[in-house]
N, C-alpha and C positions, 0 to 999 in steps of 0.2 A: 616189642612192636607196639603203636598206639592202637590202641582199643576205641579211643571215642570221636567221632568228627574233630571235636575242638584239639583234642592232640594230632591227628596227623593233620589239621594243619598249621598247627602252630608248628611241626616239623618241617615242613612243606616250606614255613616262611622263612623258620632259621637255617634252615638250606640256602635258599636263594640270599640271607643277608650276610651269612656266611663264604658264600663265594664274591659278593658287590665288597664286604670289607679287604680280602684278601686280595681282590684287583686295587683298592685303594690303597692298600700299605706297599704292594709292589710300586706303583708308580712314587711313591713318596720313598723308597729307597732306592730306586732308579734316579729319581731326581740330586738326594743326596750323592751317590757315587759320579753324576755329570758335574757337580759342583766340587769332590774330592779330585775328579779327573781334572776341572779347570784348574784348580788351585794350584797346580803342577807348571803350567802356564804362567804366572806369577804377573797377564794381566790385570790389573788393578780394573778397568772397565769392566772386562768379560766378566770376572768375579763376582765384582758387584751386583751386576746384573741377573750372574747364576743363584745369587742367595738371596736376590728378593724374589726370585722365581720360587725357589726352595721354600721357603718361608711362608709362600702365596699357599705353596702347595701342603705343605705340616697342616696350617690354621685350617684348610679345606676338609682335611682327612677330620680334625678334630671337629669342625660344627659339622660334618656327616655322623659324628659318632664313632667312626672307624679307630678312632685311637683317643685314647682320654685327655682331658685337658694339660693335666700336670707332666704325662708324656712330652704334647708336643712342646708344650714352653722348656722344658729338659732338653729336648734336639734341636730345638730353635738358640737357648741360650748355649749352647755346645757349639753349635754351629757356628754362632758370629763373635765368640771368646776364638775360635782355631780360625776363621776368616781376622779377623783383627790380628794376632800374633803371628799368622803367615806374610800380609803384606807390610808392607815398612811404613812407616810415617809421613 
């Protein structure tokens, strides 16, 4: 248990940034599973469109801090090597 101001609230805060990250990585693998569900679809448009959504939403999570740089360019470049080999030429 914190004993001195300065710790309970610096617990206080990694609380509350602990829950803001954990809503940010939900929506960013909610976003990914909309874009694995389109891809099923094999619109060429909608795809598109779902993985610059996707993308929009990775870069986001990462200049919040919620997930580290080299993370999201790993999900980002993941994502658009299986979006590229899904759709045909």
């Amino acid at each position: 248990m914190a004993r001195h101001k300065s710790t309970e609230k610096r617990a206080r805060q990694d609380k509350k940034k602990a829950f803001y990250n954990k809503a940010i990585k939900s929506a960013v693998k909610t976003r990914i599973k909309t874009l694995l569900t389109t891809l099923e679809a094999k619109d060429k448009g909608a795809i598109n469109a779902e993985l610059k959504k996707t993308i929009s939403s990775i870069n986001r999570a990462a200049s919040k801090g919620a997930i580290q740089k080299g993370t999201a360019s790993r999900k980002i470049s993941n994502l658009t090597k299986l979006v590229n080999r899904t759709l045909p030429v």
